[in-house]
N, C-alpha and C positions, 0 to 999 in steps of 0.2 A: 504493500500500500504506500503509495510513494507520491499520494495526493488526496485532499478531502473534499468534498462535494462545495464545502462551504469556501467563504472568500478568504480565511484564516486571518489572525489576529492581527490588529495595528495597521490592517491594510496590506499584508504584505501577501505575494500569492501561495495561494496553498499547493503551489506543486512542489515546493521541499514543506515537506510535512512539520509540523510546528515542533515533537518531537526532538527532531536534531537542532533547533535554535535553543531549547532548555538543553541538551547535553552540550551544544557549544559552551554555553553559558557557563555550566558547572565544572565546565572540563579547566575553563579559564579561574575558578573559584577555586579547586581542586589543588592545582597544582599552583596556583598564589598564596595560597593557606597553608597547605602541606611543606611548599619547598624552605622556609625560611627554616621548619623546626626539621627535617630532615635532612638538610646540611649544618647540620651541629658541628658535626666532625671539625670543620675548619678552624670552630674557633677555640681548641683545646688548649694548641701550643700560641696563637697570641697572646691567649690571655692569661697561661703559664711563665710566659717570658714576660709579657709587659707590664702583670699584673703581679706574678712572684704566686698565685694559686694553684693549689695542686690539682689533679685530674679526677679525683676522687669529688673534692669542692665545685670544682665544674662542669662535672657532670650528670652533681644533684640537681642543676636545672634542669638539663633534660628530665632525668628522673620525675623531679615534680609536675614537667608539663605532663610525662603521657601516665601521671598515677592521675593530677587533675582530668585529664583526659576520661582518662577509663571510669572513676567516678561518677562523673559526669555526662558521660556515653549514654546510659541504661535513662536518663534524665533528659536528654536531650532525644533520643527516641521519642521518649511519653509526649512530652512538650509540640513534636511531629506530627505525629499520629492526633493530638488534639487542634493545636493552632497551625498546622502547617510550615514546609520548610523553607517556606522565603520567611518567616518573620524570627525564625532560631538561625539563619543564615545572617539575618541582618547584625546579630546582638554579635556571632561570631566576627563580622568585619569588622564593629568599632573596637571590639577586644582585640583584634590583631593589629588594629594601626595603633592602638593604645601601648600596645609590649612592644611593638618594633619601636615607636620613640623613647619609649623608657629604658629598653635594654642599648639605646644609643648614650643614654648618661649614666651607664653604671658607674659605680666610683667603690662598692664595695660588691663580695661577693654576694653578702646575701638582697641586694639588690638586683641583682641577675636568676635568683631566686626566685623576686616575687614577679619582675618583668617578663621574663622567659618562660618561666614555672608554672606561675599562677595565669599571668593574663595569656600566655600563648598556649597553654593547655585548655583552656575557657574555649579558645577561638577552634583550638581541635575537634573538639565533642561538638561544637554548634555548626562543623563544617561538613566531617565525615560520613554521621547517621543521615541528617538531611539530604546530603546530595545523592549516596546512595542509595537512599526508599525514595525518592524522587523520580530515579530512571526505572523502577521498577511498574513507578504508575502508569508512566509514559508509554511503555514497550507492552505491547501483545505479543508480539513476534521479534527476533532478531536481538532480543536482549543480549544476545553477546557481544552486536556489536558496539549498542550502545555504551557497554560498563564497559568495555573493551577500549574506546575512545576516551571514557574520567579516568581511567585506571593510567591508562597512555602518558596523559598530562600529569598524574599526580607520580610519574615517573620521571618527566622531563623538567620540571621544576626544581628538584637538586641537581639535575646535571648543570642546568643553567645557574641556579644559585649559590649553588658552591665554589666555582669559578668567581664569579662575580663582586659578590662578597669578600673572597681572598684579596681580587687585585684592590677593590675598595679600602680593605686596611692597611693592606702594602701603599696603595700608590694616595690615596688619603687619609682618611680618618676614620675612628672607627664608629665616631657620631654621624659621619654623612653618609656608611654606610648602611647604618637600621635607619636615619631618616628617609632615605632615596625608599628605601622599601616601606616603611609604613605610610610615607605619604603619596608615593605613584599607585604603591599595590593599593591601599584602604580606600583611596579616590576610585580608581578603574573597579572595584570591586561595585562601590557604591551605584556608578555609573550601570553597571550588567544586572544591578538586580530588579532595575525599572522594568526588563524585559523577562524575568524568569517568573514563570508559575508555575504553583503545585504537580494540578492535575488537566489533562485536557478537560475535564467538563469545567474549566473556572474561566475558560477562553468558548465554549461551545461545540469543541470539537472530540473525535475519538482519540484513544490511543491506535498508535501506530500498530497496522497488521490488526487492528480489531473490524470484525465483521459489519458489513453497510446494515447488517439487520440492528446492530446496535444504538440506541439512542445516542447520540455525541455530546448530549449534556446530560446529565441527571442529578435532580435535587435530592442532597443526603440531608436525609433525617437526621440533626445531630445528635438526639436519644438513641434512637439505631446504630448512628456509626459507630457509639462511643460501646455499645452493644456487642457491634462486628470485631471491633479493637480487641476488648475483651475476650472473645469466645475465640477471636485467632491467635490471640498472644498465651490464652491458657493451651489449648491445644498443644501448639509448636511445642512451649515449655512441658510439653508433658512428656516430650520424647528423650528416650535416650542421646539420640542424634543430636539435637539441638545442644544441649548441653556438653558435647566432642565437642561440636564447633567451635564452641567457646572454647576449650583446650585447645584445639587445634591450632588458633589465631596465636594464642598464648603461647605455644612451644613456637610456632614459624617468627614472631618477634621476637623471642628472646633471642633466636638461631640469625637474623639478619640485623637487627638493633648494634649487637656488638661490634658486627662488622662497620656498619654506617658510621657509628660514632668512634672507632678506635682503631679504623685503615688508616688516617693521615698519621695519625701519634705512631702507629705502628712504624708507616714508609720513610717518618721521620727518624727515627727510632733507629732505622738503618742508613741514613745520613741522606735522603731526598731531601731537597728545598722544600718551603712549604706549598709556594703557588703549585709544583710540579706533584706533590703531595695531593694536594687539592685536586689536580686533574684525575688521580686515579678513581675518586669518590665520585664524580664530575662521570668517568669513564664507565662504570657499572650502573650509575642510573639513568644514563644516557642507551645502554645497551638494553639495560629491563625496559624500557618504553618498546622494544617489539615484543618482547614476552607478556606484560602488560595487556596489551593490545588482543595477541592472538592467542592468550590461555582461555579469555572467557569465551570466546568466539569458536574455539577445539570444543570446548566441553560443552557449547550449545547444542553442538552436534554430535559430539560421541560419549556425554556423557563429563563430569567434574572430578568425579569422585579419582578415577587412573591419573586422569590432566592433573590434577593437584597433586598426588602422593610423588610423578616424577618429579614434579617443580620444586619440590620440598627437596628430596634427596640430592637436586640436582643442585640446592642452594647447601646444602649441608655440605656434602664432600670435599668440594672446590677448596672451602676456607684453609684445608692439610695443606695447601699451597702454601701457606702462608709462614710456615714453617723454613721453608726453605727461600723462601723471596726476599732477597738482596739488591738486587739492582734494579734499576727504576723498568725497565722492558720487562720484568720477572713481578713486578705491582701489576703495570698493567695489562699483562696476561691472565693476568687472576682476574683483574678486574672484570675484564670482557666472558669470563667463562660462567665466574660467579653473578656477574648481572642476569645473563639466559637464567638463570634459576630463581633466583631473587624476584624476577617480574612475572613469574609465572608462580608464585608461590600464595598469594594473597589476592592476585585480583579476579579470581574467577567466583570468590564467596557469594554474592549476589546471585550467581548463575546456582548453585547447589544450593543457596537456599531456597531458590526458582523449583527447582528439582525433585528437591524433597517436600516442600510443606506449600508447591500452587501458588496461588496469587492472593495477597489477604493485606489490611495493612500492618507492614512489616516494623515499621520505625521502632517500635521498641524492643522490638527482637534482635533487630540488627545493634542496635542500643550495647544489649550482651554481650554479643561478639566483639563488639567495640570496647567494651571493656578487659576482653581479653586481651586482645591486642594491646589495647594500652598498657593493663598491667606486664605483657611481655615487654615491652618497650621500655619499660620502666626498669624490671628486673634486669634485662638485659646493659643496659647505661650504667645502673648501680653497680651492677656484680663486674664488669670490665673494671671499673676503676679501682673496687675495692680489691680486687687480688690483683690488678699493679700496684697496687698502694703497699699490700701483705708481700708479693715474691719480690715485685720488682721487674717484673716479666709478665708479657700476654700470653704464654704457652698454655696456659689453664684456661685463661680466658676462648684460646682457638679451642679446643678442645669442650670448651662446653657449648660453644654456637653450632659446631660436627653434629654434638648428640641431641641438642636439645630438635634439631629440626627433621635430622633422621629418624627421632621419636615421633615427631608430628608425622611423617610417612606413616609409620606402623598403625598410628591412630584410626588417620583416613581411611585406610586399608580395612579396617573393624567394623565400619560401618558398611548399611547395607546398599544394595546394588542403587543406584539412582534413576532407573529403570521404570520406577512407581513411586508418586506420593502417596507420604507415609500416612497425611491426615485429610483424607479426602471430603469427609464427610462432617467440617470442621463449621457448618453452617448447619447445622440441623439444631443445634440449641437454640438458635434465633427465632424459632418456630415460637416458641413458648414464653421464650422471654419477652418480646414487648408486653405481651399480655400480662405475666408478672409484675411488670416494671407500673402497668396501671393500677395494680389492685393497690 
């Protein structure tokens, strides 16, 4: 369906389906949101050297944004699912231009604490759950490629930012480097969210790939919707499944977090410069943008469940590189092997939970899994630092990103075929319940 009968929104013609103008959208949110907290990495050894802080201290920022995050995940679902994701979109943009100027005047660490920590964590959770149950309302059909194209961008935003960022502290400062970003990104965000909506019936139109027999608008009952919420979110959480997933997210960031945030200190570590440092981070999430892409768009067709367990293993192993990588071409050879893996590791979730548990609203479920993730993300930053801080060496640290992701394989692998959803009959409580809801 690649056109809708009606004249489509704002005027513009409905032969690119309105669809891909909300993932344009989110794909530019995505990776403007994501990239400033997933090129952490660069700023370990600046602010080691200039500031005299260890890597343990700066890396409890990260730490606190994706524990705020994950928090705040399961929260920012609910908040979804009730008032919609342009309005938890919106509180996320003033939160991220809020931390980017502030963490441009830190002057102590735990100032970088609450800038980086606290407001860029906030901006995580109001960015992640929303965008993702957003393409899920949109897409009838083809949902791979949709999550396939956010997932894309929120891969190419630390290639680009992590670069960018470096040569801004090198070649300036390190206040016009979070200002350039909290005031270009938090304006252009501001700007795209004039044009992004929920759900097609809030413009009049269908989702994409949904049948002409279907109405393009429909009025929700909000008693009912908050009903359907309910009866799909108790459901999902009733499975076994759902709650792997949530491990799942959990072991695959703790197994790639390490790497993001403790490749440069590492390639430094073996006497790379930093900017050239910078490029190998720059180099892997530059490479996950085609795994990104075509993990969800595999497993739309042949199924998530296989797609993800290789992407996992395929992120695990690579990092035993790292053991032996000394020379800047021996970084990034790792780099380019372990990104194939990395971007196929995380972005096909949407599609498996497509798979497994139908079409329902998802926002607070995905919420969960967002929490795992963050808590992996968390653990992951934390525990890097803290056994260089203890040996003095990332050898344990390599070592536990191997297994923690090659456990997320085995995980996936547990679960059942994704062949059949698991809760198909997850609207028959609704039968009974308005009538309840009157008595």
């Amino acid at each position: 369906m690649l056109r809708a009968k009606n004249k489509g929104a704002f005027g513009l013609s409905s032969r690119v389906h309105y669809a891909w103008i909300v993932i344009a959208i989110a794909a530019v949110m995505h990776m403007a949101g994501g990239s400033i907290r997933q090129a952490f990495g660069v700023l370990i050894v600046p602010l080691q050297e200039d500031m005299g802080w260890s890597p343990a201290t700066v890396t409890l920022a990260y730490a606190l944004a994706s524990i705020t995050g994950a928090l705040l995940a399961p929260i920012s679902g609910i908040c979804t699912d009730r008032y919609g994701a342009r309005k938890v979109i919106m509180v996320g943009v003033v939160t991220f231009a809020a931390g980017a100027l502030l963490t441009g005047v830190v002057s102590e660490v735990w100032h970088l604490w609450i800038s980086y920590g606290l407001f860029l964590g906030v901006a995580s959770a109001c960015f992640n759950v929303p965008i993702l149950t957003t393409a899920t309302y949109w897409f009838r059909t083809h949902l791979g490629y949709g999550v396939g194209l956010l997932q894309a961008a929120h891969g190419l935003g630390p290639a680009v930012m992590a670069i960018l960022i470096s040569v801004l502290i090198t070649g300036a400062s390190w206040k016009i480097a979070f200002w350039s970003v909290g005031i270009i990104g938090g304006t252009v965000m501001l700007l795209l969210m004039a044009f992004f909506r929920n759900r097609p019936s809030d413009i009049g139109i269908r989702a994409f790939g949904a049948p002409e027999s279907e109405s393009p608008a429909v009025e929700r009952d909000p008693v009912l919707e908050r009903l359907r919420v309910k009866a799909f979110r108790t459901s999902m959480q009733s499975t076994t499944t759902f709650w792997k997933l949530v491990g799942i997210h959990f072991l695959g960031c703790v197994g790639h977090s390490i790497v993001i945030i403790y490749i440069i200190p590492i390639a430094v570590l073996a006497g790379m410069e930093q900017v050239a440092a910078a490029g190998v981070l720059s180099t892997l999430a530059l490479v996950s943008v085609t795994t990104r892409f075509l993990a969800p768009v595999i497993s739309d067709y042949i199924g998530a469940r296989g797609t993800m367990a290789t992407a996992f293993v395929w992120q695990g192993l690579p990092v035993l590189m790292l053991f032996w990588a000394h020379e800047p071409w021996q970084f990034y050879t790792f780099a380019v092997i372990f990104g194939i893996g990395y971007g196929g590791e995380g972005s096909a979730f949407p599609v498996i939970n497509r798979q497994y548990f139908g079409r329902g609203p998802m926002g607070s479920s995905f919420g969960w899994q967002a929490f795992g993730a963050g808590a992996g993300m968390a653990m992951g930053a934390w525990l890097g630092g803290a056994l260089f801080w203890l040996l003095g060496s990332y050898s344990i640290t390599i070592i536990v990103s191997t297994l923690t992701s090659v456990a997320g394989a085995f995980l996936i692998m547990s679960m059942e075929p994704t062949s059949r959803i698991l809760i198909p009959n997850w609207e028959d409580s609704l039968s009974v319940a308005p009538a309840a809801a009157g008595d």
